[in-house]
GUFI-925511 format. One record per residue (C-alpha): residue number from 1; x negated, y, z. Coordinates in nm, 2 decimals, decimal comma. Example, Ala and Ser with C-alpha at 12.3 -4.5 7.8 and 13.67 -1.06 7.14 Angstrom:
2
+-----+--------+--------+--------+
|  nr |     px |     py |     pz |
+-----+--------+--------+--------+
|   1 |  -1,23 |  -0,45 |   0,78 |
|   2 |  -1,37 |  -0,11 |   0,71 |
+-----+--------+--------+--------+
This chain:
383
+-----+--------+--------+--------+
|  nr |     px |     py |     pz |
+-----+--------+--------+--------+
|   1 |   0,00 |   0,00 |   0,00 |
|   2 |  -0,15 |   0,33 |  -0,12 |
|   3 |  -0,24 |   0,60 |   0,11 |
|   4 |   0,06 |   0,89 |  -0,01 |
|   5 |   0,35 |   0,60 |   0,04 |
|   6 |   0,24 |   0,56 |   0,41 |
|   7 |   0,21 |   0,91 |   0,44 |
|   8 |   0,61 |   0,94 |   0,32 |
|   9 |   0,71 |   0,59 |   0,52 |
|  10 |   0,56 |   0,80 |   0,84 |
|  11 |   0,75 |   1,10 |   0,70 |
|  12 |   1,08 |   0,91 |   0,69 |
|  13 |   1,05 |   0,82 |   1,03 |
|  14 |   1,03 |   0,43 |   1,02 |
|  15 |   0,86 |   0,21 |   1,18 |
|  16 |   0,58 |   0,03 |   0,98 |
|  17 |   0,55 |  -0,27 |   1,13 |
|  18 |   0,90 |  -0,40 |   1,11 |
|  19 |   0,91 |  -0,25 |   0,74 |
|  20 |   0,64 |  -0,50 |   0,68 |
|  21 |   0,87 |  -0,75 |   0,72 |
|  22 |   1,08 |  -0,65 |   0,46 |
|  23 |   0,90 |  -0,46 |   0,14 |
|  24 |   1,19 |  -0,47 |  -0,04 |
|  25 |   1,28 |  -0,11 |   0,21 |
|  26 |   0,96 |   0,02 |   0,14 |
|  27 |   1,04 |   0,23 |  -0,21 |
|  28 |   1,41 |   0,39 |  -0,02 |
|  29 |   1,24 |   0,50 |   0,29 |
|  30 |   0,95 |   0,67 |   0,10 |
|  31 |   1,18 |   0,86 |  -0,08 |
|  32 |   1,38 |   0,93 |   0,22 |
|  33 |   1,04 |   1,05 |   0,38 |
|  34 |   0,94 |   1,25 |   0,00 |
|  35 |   1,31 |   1,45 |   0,06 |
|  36 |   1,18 |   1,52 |   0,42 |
|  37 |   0,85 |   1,66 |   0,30 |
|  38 |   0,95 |   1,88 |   0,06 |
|  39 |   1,19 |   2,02 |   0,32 |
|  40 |   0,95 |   2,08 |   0,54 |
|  41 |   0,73 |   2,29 |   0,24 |
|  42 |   1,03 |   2,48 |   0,19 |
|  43 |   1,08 |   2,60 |   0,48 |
|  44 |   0,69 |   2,64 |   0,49 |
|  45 |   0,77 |   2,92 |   0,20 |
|  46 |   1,07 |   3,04 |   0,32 |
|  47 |   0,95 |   3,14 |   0,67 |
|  48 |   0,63 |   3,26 |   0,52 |
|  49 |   0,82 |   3,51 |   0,27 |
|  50 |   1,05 |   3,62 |   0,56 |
|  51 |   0,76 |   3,74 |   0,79 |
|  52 |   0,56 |   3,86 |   0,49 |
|  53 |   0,84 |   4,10 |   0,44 |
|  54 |   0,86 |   4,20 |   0,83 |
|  55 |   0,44 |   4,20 |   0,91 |
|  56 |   0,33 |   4,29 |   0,56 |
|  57 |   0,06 |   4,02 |   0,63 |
|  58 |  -0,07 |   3,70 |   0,44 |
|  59 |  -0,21 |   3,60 |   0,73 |
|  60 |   0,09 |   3,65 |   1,00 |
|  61 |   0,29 |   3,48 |   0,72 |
|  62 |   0,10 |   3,14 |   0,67 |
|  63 |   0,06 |   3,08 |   1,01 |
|  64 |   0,45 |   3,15 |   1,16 |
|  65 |   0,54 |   2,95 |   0,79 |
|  66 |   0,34 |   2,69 |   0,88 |
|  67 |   0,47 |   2,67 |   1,21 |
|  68 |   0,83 |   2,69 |   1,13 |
|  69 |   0,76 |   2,43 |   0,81 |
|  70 |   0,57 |   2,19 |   1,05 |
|  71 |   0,92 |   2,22 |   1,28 |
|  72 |   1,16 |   2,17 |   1,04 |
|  73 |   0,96 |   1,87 |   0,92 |
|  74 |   0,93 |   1,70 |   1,24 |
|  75 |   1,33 |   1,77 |   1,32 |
|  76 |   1,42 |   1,66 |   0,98 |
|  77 |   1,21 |   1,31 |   1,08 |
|  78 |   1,40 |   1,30 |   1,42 |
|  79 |   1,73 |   1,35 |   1,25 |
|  80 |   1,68 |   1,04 |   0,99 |
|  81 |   1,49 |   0,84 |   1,22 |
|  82 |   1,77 |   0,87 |   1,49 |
|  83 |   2,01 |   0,71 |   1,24 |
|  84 |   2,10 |   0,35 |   1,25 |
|  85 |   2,32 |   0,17 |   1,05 |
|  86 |   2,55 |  -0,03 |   1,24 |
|  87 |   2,76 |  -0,19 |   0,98 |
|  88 |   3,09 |   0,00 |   1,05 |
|  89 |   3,14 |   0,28 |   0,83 |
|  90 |   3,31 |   0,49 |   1,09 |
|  91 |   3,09 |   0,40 |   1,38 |
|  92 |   2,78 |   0,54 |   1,10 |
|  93 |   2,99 |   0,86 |   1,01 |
|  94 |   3,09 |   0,95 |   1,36 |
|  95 |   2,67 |   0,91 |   1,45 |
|  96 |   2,60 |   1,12 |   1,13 |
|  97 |   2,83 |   1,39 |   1,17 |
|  98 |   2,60 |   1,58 |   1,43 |
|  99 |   2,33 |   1,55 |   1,16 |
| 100 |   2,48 |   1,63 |   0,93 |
| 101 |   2,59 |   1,98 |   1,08 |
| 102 |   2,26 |   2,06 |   1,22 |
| 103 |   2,14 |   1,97 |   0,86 |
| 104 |   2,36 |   2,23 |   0,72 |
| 105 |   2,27 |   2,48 |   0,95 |
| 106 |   1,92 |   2,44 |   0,90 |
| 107 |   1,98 |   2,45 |   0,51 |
| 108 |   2,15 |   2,76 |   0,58 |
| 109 |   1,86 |   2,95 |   0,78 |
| 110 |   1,61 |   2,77 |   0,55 |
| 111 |   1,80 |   2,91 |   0,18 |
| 112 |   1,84 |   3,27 |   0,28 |
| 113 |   1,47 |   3,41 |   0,24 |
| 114 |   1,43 |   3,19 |  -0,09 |
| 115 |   1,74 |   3,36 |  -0,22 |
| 116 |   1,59 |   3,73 |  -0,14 |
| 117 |   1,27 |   3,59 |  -0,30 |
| 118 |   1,51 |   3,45 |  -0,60 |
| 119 |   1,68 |   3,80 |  -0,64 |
| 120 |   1,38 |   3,97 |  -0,56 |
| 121 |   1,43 |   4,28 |  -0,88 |
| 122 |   1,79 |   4,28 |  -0,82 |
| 123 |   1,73 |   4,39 |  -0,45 |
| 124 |   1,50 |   4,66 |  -0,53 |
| 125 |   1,71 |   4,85 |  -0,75 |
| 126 |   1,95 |   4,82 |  -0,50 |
| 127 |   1,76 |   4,93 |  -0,19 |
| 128 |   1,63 |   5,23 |  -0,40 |
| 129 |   2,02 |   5,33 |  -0,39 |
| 130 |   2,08 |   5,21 |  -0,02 |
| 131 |   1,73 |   5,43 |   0,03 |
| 132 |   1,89 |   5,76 |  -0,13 |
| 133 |   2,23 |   5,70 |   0,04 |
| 134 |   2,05 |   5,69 |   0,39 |
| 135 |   1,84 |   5,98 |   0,32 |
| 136 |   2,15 |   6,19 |   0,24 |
| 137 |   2,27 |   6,05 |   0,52 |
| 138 |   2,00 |   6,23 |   0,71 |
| 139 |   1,99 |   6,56 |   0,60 |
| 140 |   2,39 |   6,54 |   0,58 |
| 141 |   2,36 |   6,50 |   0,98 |
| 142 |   2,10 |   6,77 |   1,02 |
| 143 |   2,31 |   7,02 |   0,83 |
| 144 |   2,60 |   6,95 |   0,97 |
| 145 |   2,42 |   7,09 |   1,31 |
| 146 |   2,38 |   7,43 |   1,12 |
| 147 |   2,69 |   7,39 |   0,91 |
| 148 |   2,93 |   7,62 |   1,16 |
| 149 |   2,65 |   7,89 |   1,16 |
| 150 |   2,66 |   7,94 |   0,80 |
| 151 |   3,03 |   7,93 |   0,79 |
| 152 |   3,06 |   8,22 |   0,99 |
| 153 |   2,80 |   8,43 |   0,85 |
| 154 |   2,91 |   8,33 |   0,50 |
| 155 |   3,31 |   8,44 |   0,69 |
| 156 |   3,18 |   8,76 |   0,81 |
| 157 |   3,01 |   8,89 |   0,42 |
| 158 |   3,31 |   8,79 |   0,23 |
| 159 |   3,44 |   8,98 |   0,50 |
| 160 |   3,24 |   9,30 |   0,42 |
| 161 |   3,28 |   9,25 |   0,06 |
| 162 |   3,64 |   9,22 |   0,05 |
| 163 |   3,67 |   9,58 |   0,24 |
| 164 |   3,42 |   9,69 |  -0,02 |
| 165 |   3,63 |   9,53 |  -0,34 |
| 166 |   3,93 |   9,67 |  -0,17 |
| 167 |   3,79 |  10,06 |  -0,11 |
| 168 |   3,64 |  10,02 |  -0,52 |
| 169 |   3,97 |   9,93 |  -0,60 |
| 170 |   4,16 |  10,23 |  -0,45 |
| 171 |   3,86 |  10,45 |  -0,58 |
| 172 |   3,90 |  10,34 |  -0,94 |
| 173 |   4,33 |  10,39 |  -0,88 |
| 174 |   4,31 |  10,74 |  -0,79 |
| 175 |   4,02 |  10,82 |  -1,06 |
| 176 |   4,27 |  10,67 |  -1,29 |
| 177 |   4,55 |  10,88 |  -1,20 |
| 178 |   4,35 |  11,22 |  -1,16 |
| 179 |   4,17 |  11,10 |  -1,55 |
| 180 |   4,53 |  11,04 |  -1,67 |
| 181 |   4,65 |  11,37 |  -1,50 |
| 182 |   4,38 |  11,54 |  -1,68 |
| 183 |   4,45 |  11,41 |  -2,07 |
| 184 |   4,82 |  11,42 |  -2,03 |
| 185 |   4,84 |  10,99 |  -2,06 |
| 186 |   4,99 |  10,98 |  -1,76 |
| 187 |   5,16 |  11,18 |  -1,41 |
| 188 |   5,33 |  11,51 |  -1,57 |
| 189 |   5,23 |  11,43 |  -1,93 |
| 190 |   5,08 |  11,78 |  -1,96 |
| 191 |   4,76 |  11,80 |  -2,08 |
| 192 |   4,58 |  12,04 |  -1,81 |
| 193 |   4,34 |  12,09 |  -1,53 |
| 194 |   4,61 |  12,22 |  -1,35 |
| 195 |   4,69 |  12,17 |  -0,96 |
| 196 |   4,79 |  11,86 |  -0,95 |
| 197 |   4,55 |  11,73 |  -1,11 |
| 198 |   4,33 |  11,92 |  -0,84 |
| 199 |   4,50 |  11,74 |  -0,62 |
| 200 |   4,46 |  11,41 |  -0,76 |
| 201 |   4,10 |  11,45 |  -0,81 |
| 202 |   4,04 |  11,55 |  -0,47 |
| 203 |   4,21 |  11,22 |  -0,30 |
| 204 |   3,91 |  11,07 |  -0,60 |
| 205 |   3,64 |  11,23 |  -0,45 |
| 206 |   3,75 |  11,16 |  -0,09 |
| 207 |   3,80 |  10,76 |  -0,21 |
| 208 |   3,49 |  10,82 |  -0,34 |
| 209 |   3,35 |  10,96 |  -0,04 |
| 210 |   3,47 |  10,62 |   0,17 |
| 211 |   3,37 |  10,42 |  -0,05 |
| 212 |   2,99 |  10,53 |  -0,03 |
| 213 |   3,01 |  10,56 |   0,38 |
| 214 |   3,18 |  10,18 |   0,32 |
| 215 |   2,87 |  10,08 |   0,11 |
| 216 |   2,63 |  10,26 |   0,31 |
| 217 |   2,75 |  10,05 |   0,66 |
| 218 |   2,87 |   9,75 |   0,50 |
| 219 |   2,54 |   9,67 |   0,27 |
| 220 |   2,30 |   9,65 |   0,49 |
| 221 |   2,48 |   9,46 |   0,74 |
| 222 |   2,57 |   9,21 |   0,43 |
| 223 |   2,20 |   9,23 |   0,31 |
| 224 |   2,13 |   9,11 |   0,72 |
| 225 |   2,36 |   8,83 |   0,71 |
| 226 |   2,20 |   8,66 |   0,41 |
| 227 |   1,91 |   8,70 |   0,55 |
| 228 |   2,00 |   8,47 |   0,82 |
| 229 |   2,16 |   8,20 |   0,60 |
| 230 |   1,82 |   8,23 |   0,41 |
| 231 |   1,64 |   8,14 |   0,76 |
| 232 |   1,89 |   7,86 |   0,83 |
| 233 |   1,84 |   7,71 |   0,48 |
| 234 |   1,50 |   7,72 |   0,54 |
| 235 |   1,51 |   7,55 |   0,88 |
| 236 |   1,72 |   7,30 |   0,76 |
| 237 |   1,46 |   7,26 |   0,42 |
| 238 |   1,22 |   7,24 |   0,66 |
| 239 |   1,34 |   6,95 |   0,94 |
| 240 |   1,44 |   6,76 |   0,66 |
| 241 |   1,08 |   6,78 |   0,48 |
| 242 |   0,95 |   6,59 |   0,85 |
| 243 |   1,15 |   6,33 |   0,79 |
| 244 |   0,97 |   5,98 |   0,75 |
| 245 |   1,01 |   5,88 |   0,41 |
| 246 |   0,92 |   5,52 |   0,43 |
| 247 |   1,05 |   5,23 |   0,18 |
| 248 |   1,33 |   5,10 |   0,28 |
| 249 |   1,26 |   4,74 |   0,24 |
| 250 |   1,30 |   4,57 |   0,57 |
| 251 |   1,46 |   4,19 |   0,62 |
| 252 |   1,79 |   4,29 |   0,76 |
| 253 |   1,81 |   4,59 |   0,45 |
| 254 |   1,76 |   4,33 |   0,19 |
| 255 |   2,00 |   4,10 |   0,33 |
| 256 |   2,24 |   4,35 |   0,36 |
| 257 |   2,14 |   4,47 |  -0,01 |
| 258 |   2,20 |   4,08 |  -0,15 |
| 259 |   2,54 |   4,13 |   0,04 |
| 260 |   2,61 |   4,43 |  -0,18 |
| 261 |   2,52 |   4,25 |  -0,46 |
| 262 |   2,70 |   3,93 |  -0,43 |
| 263 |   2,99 |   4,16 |  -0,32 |
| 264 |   3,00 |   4,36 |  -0,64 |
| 265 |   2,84 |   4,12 |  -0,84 |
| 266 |   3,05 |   3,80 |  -0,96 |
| 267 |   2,74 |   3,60 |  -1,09 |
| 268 |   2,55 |   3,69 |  -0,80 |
| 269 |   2,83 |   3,56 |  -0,58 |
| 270 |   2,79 |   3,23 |  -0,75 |
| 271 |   2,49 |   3,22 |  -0,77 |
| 272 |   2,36 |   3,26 |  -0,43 |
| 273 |   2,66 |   2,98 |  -0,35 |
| 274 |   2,46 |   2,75 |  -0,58 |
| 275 |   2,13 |   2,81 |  -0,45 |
| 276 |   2,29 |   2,73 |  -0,11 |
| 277 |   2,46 |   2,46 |  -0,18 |
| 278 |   2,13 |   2,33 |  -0,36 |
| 279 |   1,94 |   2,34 |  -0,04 |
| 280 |   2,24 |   2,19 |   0,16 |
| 281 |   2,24 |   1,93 |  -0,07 |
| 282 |   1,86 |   1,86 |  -0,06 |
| 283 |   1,85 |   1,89 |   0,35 |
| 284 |   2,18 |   1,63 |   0,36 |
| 285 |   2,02 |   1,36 |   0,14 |
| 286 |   1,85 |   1,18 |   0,36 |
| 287 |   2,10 |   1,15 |   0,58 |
| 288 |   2,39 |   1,05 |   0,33 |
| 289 |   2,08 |   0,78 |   0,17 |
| 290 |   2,16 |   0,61 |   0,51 |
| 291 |   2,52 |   0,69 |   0,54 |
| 292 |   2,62 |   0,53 |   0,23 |
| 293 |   2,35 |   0,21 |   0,26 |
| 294 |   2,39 |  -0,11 |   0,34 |
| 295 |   2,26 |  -0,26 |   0,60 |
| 296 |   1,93 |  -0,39 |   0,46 |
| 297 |   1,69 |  -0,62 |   0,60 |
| 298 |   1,51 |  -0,36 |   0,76 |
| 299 |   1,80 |  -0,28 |   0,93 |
| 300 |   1,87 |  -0,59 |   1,08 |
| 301 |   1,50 |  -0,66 |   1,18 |
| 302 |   1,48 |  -0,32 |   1,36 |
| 303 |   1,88 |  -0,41 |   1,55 |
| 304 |   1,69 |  -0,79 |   1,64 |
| 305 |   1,37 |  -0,62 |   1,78 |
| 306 |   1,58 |  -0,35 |   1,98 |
| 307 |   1,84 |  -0,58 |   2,09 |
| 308 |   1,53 |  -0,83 |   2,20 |
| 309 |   1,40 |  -0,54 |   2,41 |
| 310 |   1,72 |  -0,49 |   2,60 |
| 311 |   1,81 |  -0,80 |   2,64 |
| 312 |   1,47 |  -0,80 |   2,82 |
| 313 |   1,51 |  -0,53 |   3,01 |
| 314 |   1,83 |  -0,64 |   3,13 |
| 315 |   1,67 |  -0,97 |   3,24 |
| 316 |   1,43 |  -0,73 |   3,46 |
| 317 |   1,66 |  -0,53 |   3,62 |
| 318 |   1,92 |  -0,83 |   3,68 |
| 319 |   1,61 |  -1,04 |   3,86 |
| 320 |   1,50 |  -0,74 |   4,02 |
| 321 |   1,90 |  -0,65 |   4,14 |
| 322 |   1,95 |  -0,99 |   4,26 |
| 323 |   1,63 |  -1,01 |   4,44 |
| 324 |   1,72 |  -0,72 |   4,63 |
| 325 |   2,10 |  -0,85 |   4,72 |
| 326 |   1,92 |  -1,17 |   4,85 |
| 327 |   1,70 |  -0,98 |   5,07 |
| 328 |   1,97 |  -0,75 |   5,14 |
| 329 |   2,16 |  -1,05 |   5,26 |
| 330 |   1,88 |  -1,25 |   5,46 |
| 331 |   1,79 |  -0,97 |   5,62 |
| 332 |   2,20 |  -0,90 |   5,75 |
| 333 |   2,26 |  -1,21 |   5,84 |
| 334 |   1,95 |  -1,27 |   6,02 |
| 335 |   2,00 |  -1,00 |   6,25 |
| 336 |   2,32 |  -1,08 |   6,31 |
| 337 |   2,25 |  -1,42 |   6,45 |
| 338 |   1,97 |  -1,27 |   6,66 |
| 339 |   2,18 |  -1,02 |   6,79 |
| 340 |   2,43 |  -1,31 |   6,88 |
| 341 |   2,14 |  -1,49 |   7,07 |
| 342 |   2,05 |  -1,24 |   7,24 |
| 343 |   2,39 |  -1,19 |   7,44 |
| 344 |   2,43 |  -1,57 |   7,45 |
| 345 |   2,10 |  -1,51 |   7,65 |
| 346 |   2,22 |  -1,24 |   7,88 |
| 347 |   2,54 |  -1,43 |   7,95 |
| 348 |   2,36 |  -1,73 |   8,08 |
| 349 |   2,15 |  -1,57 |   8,27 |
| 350 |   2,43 |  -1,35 |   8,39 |
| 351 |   2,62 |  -1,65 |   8,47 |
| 352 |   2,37 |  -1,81 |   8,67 |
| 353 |   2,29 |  -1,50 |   8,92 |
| 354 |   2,69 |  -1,45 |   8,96 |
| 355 |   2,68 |  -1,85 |   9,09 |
| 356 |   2,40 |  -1,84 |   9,29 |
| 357 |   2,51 |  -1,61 |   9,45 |
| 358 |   2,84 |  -1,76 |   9,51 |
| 359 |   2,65 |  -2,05 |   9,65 |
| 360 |   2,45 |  -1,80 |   9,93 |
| 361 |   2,85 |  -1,71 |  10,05 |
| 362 |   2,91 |  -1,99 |  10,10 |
| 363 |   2,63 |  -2,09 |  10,33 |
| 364 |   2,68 |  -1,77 |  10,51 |
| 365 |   3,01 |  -1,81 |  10,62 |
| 366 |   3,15 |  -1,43 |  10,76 |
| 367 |   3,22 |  -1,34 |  11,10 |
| 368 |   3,61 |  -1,24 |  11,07 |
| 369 |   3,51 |  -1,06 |  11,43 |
| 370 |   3,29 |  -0,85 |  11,28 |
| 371 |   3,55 |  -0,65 |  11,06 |
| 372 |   3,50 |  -0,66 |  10,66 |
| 373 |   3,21 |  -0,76 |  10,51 |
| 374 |   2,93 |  -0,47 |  10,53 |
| 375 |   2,86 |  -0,29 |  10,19 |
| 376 |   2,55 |  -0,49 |  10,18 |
| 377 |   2,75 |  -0,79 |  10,10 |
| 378 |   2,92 |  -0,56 |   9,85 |
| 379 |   2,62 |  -0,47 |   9,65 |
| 380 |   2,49 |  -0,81 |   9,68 |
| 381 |   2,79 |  -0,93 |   9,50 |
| 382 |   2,76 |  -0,67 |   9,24 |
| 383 |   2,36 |  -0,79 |   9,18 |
+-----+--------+--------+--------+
């Protein structure tokens, strides 16, 4: 057997020795263990992009990939190796169904940095329009801080200029009517210089006369106000030029920019379903190999050597059980029957110091003269 099929027999998990036994296994478990591989040097990749795009380092991003493809490789080996086929095909669905979710998920986590990588040019055009929209967003925020300051200075001149428009308008009215008095096109219809006309051209010049102390106040305190707008533009212009301009190209923006593509995007959509569904598909495999196999002589070999083992091990612990419920037992019952021989012991002997002391009564008969017996006599009884 060469080298590279034990490498993938160890990749799939399964154990050599019993496989021995039964070469007709060898070729499905080394493809089993070739699918686990290769999803172990994709997530190698994936993980690598992902942190490339997060450290900007090649060297940051072959070690965590490595690390991350190394894990995925060894929990891809533990997920197939943990399966057994039992024979039943419920029994082997309801012990594949945990792997098989944990298979997705790790599909899942595994397919999303080889998509951004996939729709790599796509994602930059879009992040140079996600760029500009937060940018605006910016200086949209910092003007709004001045915005009510410019309102009302912009209030106050169109404010001043509307007096200004208004006084010019009454100005030109009475010129009008004092020119019209003048040539006869209007007011008596008399061409003269006459009186009224005096009179007309003398509320002219007085209109005229407000209107240049109107321009004379008003100007400068419009000319004032611009000024300030001009500093406030120039304030804003110049908060906004401190801004840090820096690409917008994190992880989270480009997954959100492959959101707003597949959202707005139909073949995107399906496409990114596809490449999913791809790496779902590769990550399953294994696991459906053994789900819909079966049961080959590997199988049975590996059930007869397990099934020797705890047979074995139920020998052990039944001896050891037993041995300990014998013990258990002696031990009870001997006590017991010492216990029992020692109160047999202590009534004999009881027994014998109660009679002979019966017998020293009687060979001491009491003198009734004497009253009672004495409390010696009492205690001696009770010895």
């Amino acid at each position: 057997m060469s080298q590279l099929k034990k490498f993938l027999l160890f990749c799939s998990g399964v154990d050599q020795n019993i496989l021995e036994k039964c070469p007709s296994d060898a070729n499905k478990y080394a493809g089993i263990g070739a699918t686990v591989l290769f999803t172990g040097i994709l997530a190698f990749f994936s993980a690598g992009y992902a942190l490339f795009t997060v450290f900007d380092s090649w060297l940051a991003a072959v070690a965590f990939g490595l690390v991350w493809g190394l894990m995925i490789f060894n929990l891809d080996r533990y997920i197939v190796l943990s399966m057994k086929c039992y024979g039943s095909r419920w029994r082997d669905f309801g012990v594949a169904l945990p792997r098989l979710v944990l298979a997705v998920f790790l599909a899942i986590v595994i397919s999303k940095p080889l998509e951004l990588k996939i729709f790599d040019k796509e994602i930059d055009a879009q992040l140079i329009q996600m760029e500009q929209e937060v940018f605006k967003k910016q200086e949209d925020l910092v003007k709004a801080r001045y915005e009510s300051q410019i309102a009302d200075y912009q209030s106050q001149i169109a404010s001043l200029k509307a007096e200004i428009v208004e006084k010019t308008r009454v100005r030109d009215t009475l010129a009008l009517m004092a020119l019209q008095e003048a040539d006869g096109t209007g007011g008596s219809k008399k061409k003269n210089l006459g009186p009224i006309y005096q009179a007309k051209k003398a509320e002219a010049d007085n209109a005229q006369e407000e209107l240049d102390h109107l321009l004379a106040a008003n100007l400068p305190s419009v000319q004032v106000k611009e000024e300030e707008i001009k500093k406030i533009e120039a304030a804003i212009a110049s908060e906004i030029a401190t801004f840090d301009r820096k690409k917008y190209n994190g992880l989270a923006a480009q997954i959100e920019a492959l959101e707003q593509l597949t959202m707005n995007s139909q073949a995107i959509f399906f496409a990114n379903i596809f490449i999913m569904l791809l790496l779902i598909s590769i990550e399953t495999a294994p696991i459906f190999v053994k789900l819909i196999s079966y049961r080959s002589p590997y199988d049975f070999l590996l059930h007869e050597h397990e099934h020797e083992f705890q047979m074995t091990e139920l020998e052990k612990t039944t001896l050891l059980s037993n041995l300990v419920k014998n013990k258990l037992q002696y031990d009870t019952e001997v006590g017991t029957h010492l216990n029992n021989a020692k109160i047999a012991a202590e009534k004999e002997i009881i027994d014998h110091q109660m009679k002979k002391k019966v017998e020293q009564l009687k060979e001491q008969p009491i003198n009734w003269g004497d009253g009672l017996p004495g409390k010696s006599m009492l205690y001696a009884l009770s010895e």
